[in-house]
C-alpha positions as CSV (number, residue, x, y, z in Angstrom):
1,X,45.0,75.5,-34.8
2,X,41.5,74.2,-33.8
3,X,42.6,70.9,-35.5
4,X,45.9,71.0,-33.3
5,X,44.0,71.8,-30.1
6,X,41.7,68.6,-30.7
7,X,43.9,66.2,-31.4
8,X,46.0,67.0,-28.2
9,X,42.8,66.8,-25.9
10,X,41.7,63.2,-27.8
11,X,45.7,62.4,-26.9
12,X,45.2,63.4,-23.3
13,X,41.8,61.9,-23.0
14,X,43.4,58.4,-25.0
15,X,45.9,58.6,-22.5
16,X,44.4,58.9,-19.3
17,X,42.1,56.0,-20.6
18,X,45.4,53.7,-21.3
19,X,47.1,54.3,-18.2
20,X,43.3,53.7,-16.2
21,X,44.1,57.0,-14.3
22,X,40.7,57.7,-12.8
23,X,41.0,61.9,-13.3
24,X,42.9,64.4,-14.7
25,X,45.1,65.1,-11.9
26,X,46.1,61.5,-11.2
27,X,47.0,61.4,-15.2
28,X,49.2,65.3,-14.9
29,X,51.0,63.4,-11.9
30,X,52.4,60.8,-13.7
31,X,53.1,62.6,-16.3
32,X,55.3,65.2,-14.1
33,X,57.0,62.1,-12.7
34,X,57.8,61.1,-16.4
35,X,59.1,63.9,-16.7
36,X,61.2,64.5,-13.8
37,X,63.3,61.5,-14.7
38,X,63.5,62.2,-18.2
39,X,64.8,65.9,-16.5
40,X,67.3,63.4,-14.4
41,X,68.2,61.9,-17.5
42,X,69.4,65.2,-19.4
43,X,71.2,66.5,-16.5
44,X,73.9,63.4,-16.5
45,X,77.0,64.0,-17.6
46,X,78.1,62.4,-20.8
47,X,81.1,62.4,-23.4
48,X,79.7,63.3,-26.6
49,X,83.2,63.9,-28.4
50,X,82.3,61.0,-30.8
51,X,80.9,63.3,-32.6
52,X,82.3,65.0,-35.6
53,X,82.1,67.9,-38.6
54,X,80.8,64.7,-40.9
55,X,78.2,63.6,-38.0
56,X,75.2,63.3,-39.6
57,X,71.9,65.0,-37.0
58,X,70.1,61.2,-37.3
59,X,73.4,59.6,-36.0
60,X,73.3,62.7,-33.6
61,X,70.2,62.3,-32.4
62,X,71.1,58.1,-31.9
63,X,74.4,59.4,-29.8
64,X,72.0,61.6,-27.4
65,X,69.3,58.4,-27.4
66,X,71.7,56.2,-26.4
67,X,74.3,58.0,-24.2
68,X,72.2,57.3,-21.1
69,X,70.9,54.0,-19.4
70,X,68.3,53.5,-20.1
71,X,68.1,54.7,-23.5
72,X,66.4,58.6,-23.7
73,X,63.3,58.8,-24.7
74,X,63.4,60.7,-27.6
75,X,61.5,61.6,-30.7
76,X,62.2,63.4,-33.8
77,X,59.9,64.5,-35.7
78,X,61.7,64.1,-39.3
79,X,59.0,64.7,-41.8
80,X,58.1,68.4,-39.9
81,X,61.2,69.3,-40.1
82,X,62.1,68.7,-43.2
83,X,58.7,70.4,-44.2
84,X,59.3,73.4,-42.1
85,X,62.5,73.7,-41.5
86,X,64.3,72.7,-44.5
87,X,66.6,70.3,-42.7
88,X,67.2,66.8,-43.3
89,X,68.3,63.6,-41.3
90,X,71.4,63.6,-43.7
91,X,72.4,67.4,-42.4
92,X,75.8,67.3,-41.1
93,X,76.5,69.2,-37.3
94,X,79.3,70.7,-39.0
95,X,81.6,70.8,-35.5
96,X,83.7,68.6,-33.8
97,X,83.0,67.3,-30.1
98,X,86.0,67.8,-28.9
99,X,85.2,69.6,-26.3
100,X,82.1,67.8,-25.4
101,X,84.1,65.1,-23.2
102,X,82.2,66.1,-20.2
103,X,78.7,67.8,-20.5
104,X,75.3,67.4,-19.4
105,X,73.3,65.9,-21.9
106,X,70.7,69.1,-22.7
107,X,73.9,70.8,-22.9
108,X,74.7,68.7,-26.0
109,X,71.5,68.1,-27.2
110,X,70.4,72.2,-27.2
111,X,74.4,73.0,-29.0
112,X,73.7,70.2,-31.6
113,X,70.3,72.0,-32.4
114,X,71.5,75.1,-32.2
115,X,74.4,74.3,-34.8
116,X,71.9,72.3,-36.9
117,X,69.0,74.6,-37.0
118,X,69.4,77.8,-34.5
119,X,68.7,80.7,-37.0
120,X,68.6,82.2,-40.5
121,X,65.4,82.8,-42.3
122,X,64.6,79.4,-41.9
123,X,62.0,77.4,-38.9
124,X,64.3,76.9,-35.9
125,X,64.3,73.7,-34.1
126,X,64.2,73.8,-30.9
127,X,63.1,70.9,-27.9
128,X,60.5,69.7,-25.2
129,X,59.7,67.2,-22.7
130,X,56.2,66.4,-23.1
131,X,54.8,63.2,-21.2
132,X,58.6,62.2,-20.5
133,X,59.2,62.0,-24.0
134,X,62.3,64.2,-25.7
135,X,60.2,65.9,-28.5
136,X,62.5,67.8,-31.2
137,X,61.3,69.7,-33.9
138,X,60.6,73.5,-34.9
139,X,60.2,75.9,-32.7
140,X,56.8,76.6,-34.2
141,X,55.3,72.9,-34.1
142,X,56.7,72.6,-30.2
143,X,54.1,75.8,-29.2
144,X,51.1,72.7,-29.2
145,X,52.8,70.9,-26.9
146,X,53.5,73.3,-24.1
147,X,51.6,73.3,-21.3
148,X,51.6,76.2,-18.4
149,X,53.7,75.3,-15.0
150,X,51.9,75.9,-11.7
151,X,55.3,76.3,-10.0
152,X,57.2,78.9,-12.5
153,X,53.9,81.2,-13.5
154,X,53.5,82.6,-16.4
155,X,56.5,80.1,-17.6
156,X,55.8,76.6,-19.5
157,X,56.5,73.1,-18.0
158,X,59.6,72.7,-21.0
159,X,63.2,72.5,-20.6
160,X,65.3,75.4,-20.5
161,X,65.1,78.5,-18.2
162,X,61.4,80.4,-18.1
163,X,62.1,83.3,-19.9
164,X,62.4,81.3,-23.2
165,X,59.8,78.5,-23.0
166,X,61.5,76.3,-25.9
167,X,65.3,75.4,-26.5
């Protein structure tokens, strides 16, 4: 965890640096601006009923990416969740998008990871904004990249309501 914790304050610190913000505040500001239009960006409406049962979660996660203009900005992080969650790029959704003609995008994204890797005795995956960047990986791993939210208390600056701070 201490490991974790350090390497997020030498990304903060390498960031602010990189972008020549001056303080901490000025860096938090941009990055809640990032992440108010990546928020923009998952609340657009989309048709997602390309995909299918066969739909592989890598061609899934390119659909989402590239359903939007400009592209989302979106990361997976593969090799965790194959380490931790058992699940791999080749892991078919296992549904049709029928449906799905007509959704918001985080709509999509959170049923695709639900269906994918919602439960069992297995790591759940679950997603984030973080710096304006969709983040998508366990549950567990997302906890170091949470950060408290002045506006909703107690709740964290991710997507999703505030009585479940991941999705």
């Amino acid at each position: 965890m201490k490991a974790t914790a350090s390497l997020m304050i030498a990304t903060v610190c390498l960031s602010v640096w990189l972008t020549g913000c001056s303080s901490m505040d000025a860096y938090y500001k941009a990055s809640e601006s990032r992440n108010a239009r990546t928020q923009k960006q998952l609340s657009r409406t989309v048709d997602l009923s390309k995909l299918e049962e066969d739909t592989t979660f890598e061609e899934a996660m390119e659909l989402f990416r590239n359903s939007v203009d400009p592209p989302l900005k979106m990361v997976v992080l593969w090799k965790e969740i194959s380490e931790n969650a058992f699940i791999e790029k080749n892991t078919a959704v296992g549904f049709s998008g029928e449906g799905l003609s007509s959704v918001p995008l985080r709509t999509g994204l959170k049923i695709v990871i639900e269906a994918i890797g919602g439960g069992g005795g297995l790591a759940q995956l679950g997603y984030v904004v973080y710096d304006g960047v969709v983040l998508v990986a366990s549950k567990d791993h997302l906890f170091s990249y949470m950060e408290p939210s002045e506006e909703e208390g107690d709740a964290f600056n991710v997507l999703g309501s505030s009585d479940e701070p991941w999705k």
